[in-house]
Structures are given as C-alpha cells and as structure tokens.
N, C-alpha and C positions, 0 to 999 in steps of 0.2 A: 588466440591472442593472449601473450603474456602481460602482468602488470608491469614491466619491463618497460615493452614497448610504448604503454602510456608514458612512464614516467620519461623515456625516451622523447618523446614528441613534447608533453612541458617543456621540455629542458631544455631543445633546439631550438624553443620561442621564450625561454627564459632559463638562460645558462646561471647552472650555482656558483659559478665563478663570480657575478654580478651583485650577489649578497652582501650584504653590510659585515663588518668583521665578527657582531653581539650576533648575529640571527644565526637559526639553526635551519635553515632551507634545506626541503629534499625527505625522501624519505623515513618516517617517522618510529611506526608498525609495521610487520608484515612480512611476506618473502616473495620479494617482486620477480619469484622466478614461475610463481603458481599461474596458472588460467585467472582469465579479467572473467569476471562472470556480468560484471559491471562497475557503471561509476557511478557514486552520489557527490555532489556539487555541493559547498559549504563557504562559510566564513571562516567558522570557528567550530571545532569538534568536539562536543558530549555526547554522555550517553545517548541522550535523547536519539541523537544523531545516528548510531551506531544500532539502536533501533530501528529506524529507519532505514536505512541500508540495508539490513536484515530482510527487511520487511520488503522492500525491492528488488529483491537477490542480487544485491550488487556487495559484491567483496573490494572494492575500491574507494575508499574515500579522496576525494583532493578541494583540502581545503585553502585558504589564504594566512590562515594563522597557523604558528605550529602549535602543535597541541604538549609536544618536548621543548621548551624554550631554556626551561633551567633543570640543571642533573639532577634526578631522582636518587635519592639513596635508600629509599625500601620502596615496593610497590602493596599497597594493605587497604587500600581504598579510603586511604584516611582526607584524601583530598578529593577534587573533581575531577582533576587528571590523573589521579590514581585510577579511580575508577572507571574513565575513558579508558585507559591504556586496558584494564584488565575486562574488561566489555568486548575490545576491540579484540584483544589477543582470542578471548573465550570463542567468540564466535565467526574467529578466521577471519576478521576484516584489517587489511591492510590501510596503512593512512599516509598519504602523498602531501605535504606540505610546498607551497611556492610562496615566499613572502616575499622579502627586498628584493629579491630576486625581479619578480614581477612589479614592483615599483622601479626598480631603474631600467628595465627592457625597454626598446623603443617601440611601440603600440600596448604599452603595457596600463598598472593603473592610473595615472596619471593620464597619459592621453588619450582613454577612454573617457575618462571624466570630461575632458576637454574635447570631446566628441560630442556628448551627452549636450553641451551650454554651446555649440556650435563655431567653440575658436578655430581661427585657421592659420595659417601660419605657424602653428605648433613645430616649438623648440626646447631643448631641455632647458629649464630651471641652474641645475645647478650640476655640470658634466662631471662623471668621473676621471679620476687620472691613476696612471699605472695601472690600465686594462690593454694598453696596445703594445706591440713588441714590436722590431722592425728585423727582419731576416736579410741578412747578408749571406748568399752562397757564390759559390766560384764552380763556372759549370764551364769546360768544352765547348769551345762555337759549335761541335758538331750535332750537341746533344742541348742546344740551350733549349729550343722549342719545345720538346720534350720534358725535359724536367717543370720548366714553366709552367705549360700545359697544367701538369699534375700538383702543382705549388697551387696554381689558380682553382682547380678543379676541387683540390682537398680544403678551399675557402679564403683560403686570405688573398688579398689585392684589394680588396672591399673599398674603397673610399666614396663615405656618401651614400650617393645614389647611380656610383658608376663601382665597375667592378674589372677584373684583370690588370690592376694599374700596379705598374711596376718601372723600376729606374735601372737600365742598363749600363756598363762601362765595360770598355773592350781594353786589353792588354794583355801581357805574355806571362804567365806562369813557370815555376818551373819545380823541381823537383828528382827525384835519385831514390830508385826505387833498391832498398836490404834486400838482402838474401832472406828469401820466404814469402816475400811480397808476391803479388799476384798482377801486377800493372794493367791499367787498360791502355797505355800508351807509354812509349820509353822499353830501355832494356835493363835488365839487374846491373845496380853501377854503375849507371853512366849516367852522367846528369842530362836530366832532359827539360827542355823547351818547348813550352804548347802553349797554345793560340786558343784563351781565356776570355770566359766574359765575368764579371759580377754583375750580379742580379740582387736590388733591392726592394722588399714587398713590407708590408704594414698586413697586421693580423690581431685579433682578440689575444686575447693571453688562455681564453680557454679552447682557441683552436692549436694550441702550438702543436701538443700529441699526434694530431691528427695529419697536422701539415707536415712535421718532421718524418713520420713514416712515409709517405709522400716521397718526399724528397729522396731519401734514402732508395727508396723501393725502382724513382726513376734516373735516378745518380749513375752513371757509368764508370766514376770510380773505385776503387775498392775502400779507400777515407776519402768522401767530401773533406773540403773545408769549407763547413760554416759555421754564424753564431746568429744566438738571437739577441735583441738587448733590449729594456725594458726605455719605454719610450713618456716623458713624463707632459706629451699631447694629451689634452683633453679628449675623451669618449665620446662617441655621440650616443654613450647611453648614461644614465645617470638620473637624481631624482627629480622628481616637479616636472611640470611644463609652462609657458609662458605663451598666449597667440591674441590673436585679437577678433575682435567682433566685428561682423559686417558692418555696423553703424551701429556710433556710440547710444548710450543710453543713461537713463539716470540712477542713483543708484538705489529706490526703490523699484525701478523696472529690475536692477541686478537679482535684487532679494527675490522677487520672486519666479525670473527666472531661475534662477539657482535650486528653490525651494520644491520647483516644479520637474527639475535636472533630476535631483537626486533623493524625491519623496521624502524631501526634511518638515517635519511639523514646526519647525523653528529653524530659525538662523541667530546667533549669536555675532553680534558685528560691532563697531565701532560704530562712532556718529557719522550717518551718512554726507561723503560732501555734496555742496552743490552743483560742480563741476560734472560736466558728464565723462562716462568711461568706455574705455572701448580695449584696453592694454588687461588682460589679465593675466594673473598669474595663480596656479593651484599645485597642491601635493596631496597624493589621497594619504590617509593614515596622519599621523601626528606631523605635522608640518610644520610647527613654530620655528623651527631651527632655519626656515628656511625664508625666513620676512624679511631679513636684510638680502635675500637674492632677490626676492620681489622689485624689494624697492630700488637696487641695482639696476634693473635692468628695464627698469619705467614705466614699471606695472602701473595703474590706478588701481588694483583690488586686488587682493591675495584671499583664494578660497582655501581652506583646511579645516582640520581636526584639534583636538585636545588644546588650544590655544588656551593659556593664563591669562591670569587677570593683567600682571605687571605686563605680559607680551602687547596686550590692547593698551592701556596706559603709555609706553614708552613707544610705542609707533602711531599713537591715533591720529595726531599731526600730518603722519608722513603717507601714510597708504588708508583704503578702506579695508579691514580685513571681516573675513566673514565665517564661522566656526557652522559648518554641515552637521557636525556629528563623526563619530569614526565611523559606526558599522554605515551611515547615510553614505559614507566617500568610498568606499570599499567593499559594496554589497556589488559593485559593480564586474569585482572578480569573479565571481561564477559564471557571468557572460563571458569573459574571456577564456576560460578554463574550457566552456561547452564548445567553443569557433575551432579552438587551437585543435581539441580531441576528435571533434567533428571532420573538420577537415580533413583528418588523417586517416581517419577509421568511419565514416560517414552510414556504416548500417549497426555502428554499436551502443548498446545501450548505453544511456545518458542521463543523468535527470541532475533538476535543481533541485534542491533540498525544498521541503514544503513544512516543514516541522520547524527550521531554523525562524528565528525572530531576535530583533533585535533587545539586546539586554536591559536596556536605558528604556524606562519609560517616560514619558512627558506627560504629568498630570496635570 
C-alpha cells in the first residue's frame, strides 16, 4: 500500500475542496508515492512526534493541524516547525494534514463532538455555499439510460439522503455535421433532426473532474453539449452542527456533561441561565465566529474553542456559551482519522499518538 492510497481514502471522507480559503489542507512532507509502512495519529506535529513515529515504524503521520500553515522562507531549525519539517524529511516521514477540511465534512469534527454530548438531530451550524454545480447535458433518447447510469455511478445526483435524482426534458435537437466531423447520427451537410432529452443533476464541485470523464467516456456523440454552472444552494456540508438533547437539562447538568464529553478540566462559560436546555449548538476549533449562528437558529448553548472576553460580554444575554478548550474539542480527530483508514485498509497498522499532550496546562 502506497501513502497515496491513505491520503486517497481521507480525502473521499474529507474532500480538500471543502477547506477554508486561509488553510493549507492536504499533504504537507513527503512522497506519497512511497510504501505506507504505517500511520501515527496526531493533533498537532513536533519533533516529539516524529520521534515517535520513528519509533513505530510508521512513515505516515496524519495529523488535524497543518504543520505548513504559513511559507517558510529558509528551513535552519530556527523555529519548531523548522525543525518538524527537517526531523521529518531526515528520517523519511511523510505528514498528511486534514483541517477545515474535516471541520465542514458531514460526520466530521463537529458532529463527532455532537456524538460524544449525545445530540440528535444533527444539522449543519452554518452551510457552505458555491460547493454545488448543477450539470446540464443533452443526450439521445437512445442513449439517455446509459450516460445517466455513468453521471450517477461517477457520483453526482446526491441529494440528502437519496441518490440518482435527476430532472429530465424531452425535445428535438438539431444540428449539421462539417466536413471532417465524424457524426453519430445525421449525414455531412445536411441538417439533421434528433429526438433529445436534457438531463439535469446537482454535484459537489469536487466531483466535477470525475463526473465530466464520465460523461464524455459514455456520450455517443462526438461534442456533447453540456455545461456546468455554479449553483449558490447551500451545502449540506459546512461548519458547526446544531441537534438537540433527549431531555432538557440544566445548565450545570450541561457543564458537566460537556466536561465529561470532552475530558475538559474546566469549562469557561457565561452565567449559567435558569431556564433549561436542550437546543445546542457547537464548532470544534475556534468557534466564536459562529454565536450569531447559534443564536439564529435557537440554540440555548453554543459549545466551542478560543472564545473572548468581549465575545462572552456581548452575547451573555442571549445564549449560554461554554469554552472546551481547543485541543479538548479537536482531540477527537484521531478517532475519526483511525474509522475512516480502518475501514479501508482494516489489517493496517494504525496507532494514536501516546507521546502527544495537550499544550495548555491548567494549574
């Protein structure tokens, strides 16, 4: 097995298309065309780390933070990630990064979190938009089944939790095939008339590559006509999720289930209200940006990271918010790193990281 092929399997549970515009998702270190000898599971990548790995025989790191986030312009070891990167390179270990990426995936960190605290009804926080494209082709009655088929097969029609949905219209085409054309129907020169369908399907924007060969590959004409066109629907993938609790509760029941969720030695939160809760809403990683969606959409608590002071201050009124910790909201990506690589490759070595610890102490 190539490191390839891992990075292959992340990526079809958490497409780089799906990253923030600032992140640097995706391969970091390395040459993902070598033998996986193994994988070490991570947050965040140091030496320490790279040590370890060593120490595993595993030439695969994948962690949740990129370890490349800003351009290097000498590598000398003058920094931590200088010296990450020249650890890494020294001792043939490759480093696989998934961050927003795996924050707006749908089962990704966010609705792990909300696995963890037992929401149900989990929906995205706050959707992305211009991630779907909608395919118009013009295909032959004779040959619609067929191209379909392969439209559907190579991914798109996706909607929801139903899949092959597509919009047909029947009408006449027509067309006049040059000298040098190769026609699938009609003769050189004459204008001809055929018995058309359009076909309309909804797709990710990081399956287009995939579906357009597709197309092409099952097309009986020598030029389709199609196009795709950017579609400004909301995603069903995007950050945060928002679900609700079997029965409400109070919100020092919240605190410590929360504390209990995500092994926080503290919670930082607002004045607890009186009122019980049952609507929550969470973002793993730095969340603040996302309390006016909370309170949108009628949350009673909003769980996250990195929250300010003025952020508590100017919503304590309006929501209960509750500050985990970063690495507390986001330790929970190695479990989804080990499911996703698991799954795919289920007799290959694997390990979480035992050396990593969170940076933040609480004295």
């Amino acid at each position: 097995m190539r490191i390839r092929d891992v990075i292959s399997a992340l990526e079809a549970f958490a497409p780089t298309a799906l990253q923030e515009s600032y992140d640097n998702t995706g391969l970091q270190v390395g040459d993902k065309s070598a033998e996986c000898t193994g994988v070490l599971l991570c947050v965040d990548v140091t030496p320490q780390i790279i040590e370890e790995a060593v120490s595993k025989g595993c030439n695969l790191i994948v962690s949740h933070h990129p370890i490349l986030f800003k351009g290097l312009k000498r590598i000398v070891g003058a920094t931590l990630v200088e010296r990450t990167v020249i650890s890494a390179l020294s001792s043939g270990i490759s480093i696989y990064s998934c961050h927003t990426s795996l924050d707006s995936t749908i089962g990704g960190v966010s609705w792990k979190m909300a696995e963890r605290l037992g929401l149900k009804h989990v929906r995205v926080l706050e959707p992305q938009s211009h991630k779907l494209l909608k395919l118009s082709v013009i295909i032959p009655d004779s040959h619609v089944d067929v191209v379909r088929t392969a439209i559907f097969n190579a991914g798109a029609g996706e909607v929801g939790n139903y899949d092959c949905c597509g919009f047909m219209v029947n009408g006449t085409g027509s067309f006049r095939a040059k000298e040098g054309a190769n026609p699938f129907v009609g003769e050189i020169g004459k204008l001809h008339n055929e018995a058309e369908t359009r076909l309309d399907v909804v797709l990710p924007v990081w399956m287009q590559s995939r579906v357009e060969v597709a197309l092409l590959q099952a097309h009986p004409y020598e030029v389709p006509a199609y196009e795709f066109v950017m579609l400004e629907n909301s995603a069903t993938t995007g950050l945060g999720v928002v679900g609700e609790l079997d029965e409400s509760v109070t919100a020092e029941q919240l605190v410590k289930m929360t504390k209990n969720a995500f092994a926080s030695p503290m919670v930082r939160c607002t004045t607890p209200p009186v009122t019980s809760i049952k609507t929550i809403a969470l973002c793993g990683g730095s969340g603040a940006s996302l309390i006016g969606n909370a309170i949108g959409c009628g949350a009673q608590a909003y769980i996250s990271s990195d929250i300010k002071y003025h952020d508590f201050i100017d919503n304590a009124e309006r929501i209960f918010i509750l500050d985990i910790g970063h690495f507390e909201g986001e330790q929970c990506t190695k479990e989804i790193f080990y499911h996703v690589i698991r799954e795919k490759f289920p007799n290959f070595a694997i390990y979480y990281s035992e050396t990593e610890k969170n940076p933040i102490n609480y004295l």
